[in-house]
TIRO-2110 file (N, C-alpha, C; in Angstrom, 1 decimal):
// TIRO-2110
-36.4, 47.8, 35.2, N, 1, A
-36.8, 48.6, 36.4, CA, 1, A
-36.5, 47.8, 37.7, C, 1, A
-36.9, 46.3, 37.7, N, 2, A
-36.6, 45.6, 38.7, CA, 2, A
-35.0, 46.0, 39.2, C, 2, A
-34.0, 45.5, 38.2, N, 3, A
-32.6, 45.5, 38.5, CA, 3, A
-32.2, 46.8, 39.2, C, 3, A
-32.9, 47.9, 38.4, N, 4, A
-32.7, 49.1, 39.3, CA, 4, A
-32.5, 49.5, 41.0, C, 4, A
-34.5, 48.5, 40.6, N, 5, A
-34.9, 48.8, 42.5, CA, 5, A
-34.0, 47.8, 43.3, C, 5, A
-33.6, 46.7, 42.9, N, 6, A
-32.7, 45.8, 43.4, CA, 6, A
-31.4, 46.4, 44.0, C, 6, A
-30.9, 47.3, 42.8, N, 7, A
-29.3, 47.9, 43.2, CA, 7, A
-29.9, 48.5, 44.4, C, 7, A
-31.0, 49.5, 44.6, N, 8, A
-31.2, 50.5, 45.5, CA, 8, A
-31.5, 50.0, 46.6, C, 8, A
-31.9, 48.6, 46.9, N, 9, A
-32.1, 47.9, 47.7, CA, 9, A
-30.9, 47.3, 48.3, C, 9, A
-30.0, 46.7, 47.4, N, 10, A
-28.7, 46.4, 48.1, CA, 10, A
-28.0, 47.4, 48.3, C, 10, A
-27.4, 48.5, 47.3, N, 11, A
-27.0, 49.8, 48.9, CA, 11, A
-26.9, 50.3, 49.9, C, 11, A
-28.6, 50.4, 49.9, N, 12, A
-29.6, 50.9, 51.1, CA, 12, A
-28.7, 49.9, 52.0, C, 12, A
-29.1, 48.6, 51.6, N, 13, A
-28.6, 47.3, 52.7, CA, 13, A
-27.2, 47.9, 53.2, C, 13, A
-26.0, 48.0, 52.2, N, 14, A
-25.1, 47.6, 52.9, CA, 14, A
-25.1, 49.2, 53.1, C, 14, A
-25.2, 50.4, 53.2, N, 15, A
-25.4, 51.3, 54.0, CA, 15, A
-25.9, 51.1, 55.4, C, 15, A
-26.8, 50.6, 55.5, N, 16, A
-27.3, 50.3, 56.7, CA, 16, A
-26.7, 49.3, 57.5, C, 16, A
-26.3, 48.7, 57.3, N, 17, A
-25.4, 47.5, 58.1, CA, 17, A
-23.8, 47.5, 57.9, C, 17, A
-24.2, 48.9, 57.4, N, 18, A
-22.1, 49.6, 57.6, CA, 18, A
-22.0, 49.9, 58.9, C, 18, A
-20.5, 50.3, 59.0, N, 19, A
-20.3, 50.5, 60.5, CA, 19, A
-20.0, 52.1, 60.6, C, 19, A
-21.0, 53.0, 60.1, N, 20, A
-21.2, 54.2, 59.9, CA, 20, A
-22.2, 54.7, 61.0, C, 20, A
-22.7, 55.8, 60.8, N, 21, A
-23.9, 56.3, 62.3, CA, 21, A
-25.1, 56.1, 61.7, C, 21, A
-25.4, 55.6, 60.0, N, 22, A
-26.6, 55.2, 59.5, CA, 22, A
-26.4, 53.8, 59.9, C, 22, A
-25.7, 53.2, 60.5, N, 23, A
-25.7, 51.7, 60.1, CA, 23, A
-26.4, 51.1, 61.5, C, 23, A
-28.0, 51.5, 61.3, N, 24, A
-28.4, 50.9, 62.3, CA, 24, A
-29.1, 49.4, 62.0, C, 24, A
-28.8, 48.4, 61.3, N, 25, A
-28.7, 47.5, 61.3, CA, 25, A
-27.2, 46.8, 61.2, C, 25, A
-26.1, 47.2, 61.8, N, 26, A
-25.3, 46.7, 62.3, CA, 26, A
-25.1, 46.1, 63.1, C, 26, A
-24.3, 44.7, 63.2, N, 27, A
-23.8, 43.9, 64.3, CA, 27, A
-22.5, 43.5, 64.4, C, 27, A
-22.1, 42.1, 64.6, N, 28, A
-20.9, 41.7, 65.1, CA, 28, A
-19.8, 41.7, 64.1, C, 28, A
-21.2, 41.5, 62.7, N, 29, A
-20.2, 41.0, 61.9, CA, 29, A
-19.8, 42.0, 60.9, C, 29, A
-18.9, 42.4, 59.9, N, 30, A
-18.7, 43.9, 59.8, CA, 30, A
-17.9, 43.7, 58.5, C, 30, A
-18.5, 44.5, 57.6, N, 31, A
-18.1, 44.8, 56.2, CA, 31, A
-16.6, 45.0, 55.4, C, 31, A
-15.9, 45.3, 56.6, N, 32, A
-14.6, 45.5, 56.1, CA, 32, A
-14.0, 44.4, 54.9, C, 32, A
-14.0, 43.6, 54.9, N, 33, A
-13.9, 42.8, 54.1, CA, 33, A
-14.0, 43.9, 52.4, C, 33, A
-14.5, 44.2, 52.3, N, 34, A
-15.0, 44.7, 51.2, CA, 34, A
-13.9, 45.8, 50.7, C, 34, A
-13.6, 46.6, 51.4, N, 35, A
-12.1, 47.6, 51.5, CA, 35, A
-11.2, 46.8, 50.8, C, 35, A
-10.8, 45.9, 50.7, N, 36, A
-9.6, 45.0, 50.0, CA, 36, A
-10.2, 44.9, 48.7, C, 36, A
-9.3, 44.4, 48.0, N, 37, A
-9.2, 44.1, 46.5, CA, 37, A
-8.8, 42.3, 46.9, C, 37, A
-9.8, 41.8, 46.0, N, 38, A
-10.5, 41.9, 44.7, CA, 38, A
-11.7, 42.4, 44.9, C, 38, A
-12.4, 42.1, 46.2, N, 39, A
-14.0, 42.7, 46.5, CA, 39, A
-14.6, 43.9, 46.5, C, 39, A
-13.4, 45.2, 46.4, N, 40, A
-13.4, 46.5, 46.7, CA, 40, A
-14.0, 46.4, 45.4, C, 40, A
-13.7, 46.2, 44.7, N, 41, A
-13.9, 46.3, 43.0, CA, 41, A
-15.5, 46.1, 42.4, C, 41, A
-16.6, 45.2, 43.3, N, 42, A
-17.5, 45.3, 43.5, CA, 42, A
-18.4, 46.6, 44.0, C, 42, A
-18.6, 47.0, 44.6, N, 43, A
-18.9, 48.9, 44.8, CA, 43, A
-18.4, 49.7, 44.5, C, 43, A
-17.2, 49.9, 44.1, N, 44, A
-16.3, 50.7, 43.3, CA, 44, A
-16.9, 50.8, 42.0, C, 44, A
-16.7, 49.6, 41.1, N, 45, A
-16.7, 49.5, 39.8, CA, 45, A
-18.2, 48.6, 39.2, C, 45, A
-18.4, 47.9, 39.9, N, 46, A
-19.2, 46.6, 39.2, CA, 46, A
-20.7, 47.3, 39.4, C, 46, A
-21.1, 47.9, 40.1, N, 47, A
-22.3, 48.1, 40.8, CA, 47, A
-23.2, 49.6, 40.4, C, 47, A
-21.7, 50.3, 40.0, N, 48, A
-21.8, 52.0, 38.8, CA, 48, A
-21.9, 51.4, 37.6, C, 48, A
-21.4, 50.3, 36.9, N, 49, A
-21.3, 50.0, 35.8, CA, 49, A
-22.7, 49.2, 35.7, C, 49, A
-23.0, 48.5, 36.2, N, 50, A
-25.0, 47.6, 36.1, CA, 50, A
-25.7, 48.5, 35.9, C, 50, A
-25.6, 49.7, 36.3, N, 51, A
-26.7, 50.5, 36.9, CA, 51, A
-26.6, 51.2, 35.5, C, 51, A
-25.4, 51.8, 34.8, N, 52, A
-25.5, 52.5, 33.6, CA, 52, A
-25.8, 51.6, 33.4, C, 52, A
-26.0, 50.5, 32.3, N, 53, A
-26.0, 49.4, 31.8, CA, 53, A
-27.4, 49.1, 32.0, C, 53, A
-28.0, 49.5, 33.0, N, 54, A
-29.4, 49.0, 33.1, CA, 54, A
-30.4, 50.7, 32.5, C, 54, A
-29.8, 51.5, 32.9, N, 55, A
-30.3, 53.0, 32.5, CA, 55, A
-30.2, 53.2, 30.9, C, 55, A
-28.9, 52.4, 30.2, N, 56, A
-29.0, 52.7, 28.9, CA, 56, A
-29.9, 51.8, 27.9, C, 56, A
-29.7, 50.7, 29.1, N, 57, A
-31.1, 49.4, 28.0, CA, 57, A
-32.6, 50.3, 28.6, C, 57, A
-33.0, 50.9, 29.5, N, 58, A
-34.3, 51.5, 29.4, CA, 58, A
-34.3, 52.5, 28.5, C, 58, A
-33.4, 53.5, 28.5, N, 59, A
-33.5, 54.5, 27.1, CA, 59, A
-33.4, 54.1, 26.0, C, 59, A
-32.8, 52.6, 25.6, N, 60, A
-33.1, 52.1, 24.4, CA, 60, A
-34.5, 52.2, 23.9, C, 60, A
-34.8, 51.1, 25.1, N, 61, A
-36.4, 50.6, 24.9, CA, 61, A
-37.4, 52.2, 24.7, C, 61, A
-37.2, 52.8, 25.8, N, 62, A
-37.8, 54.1, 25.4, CA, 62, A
-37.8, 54.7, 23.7, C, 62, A
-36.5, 54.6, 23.3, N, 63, A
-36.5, 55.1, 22.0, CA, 63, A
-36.5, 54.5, 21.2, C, 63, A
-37.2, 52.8, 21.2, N, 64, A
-37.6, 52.4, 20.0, CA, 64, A
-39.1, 52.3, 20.6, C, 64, A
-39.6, 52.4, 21.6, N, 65, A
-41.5, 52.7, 21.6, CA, 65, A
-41.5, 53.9, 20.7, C, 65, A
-40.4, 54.9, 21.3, N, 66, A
-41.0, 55.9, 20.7, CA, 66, A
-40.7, 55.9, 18.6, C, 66, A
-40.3, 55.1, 18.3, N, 67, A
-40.2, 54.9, 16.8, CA, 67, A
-41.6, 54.1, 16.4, C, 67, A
-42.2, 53.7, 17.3, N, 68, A
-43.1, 52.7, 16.8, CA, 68, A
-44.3, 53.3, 16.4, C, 68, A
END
């Protein structure tokens, strides 16, 4: 559950410190960086994939309490 609130925490972050009309913690310094490859690949892919990964180890755990 931790890793979960984590992901939604960094999000949230870099939503908010995008250079979007949510991005009211924005400043000088500015995310673009991340639009390129190799780093695009990080919120693209790496960040959907933790999150299943973290959703399918809790429904494990769920379904072996519930065997017990």
């Amino acid at each position: 559950m931790l890793g979960l609130l984590d992901f939604i925490g960094a999000i949230g972050g870099g939503v908010l410190s995008g250079s979007t009309p949510a991005g009211i913690l924005s400043d000088q310094t500015t995310s673009d960086i991340m639009q390129d490859l190799p780093l695009s690949l990080i919120p693209t892919f790496a960040v959907p994939f933790w999150i299943i990964l973290h959703t399918i180890s809790l429904l494990q755990l769920r379904h072996l309490k519930q065997q017990d």
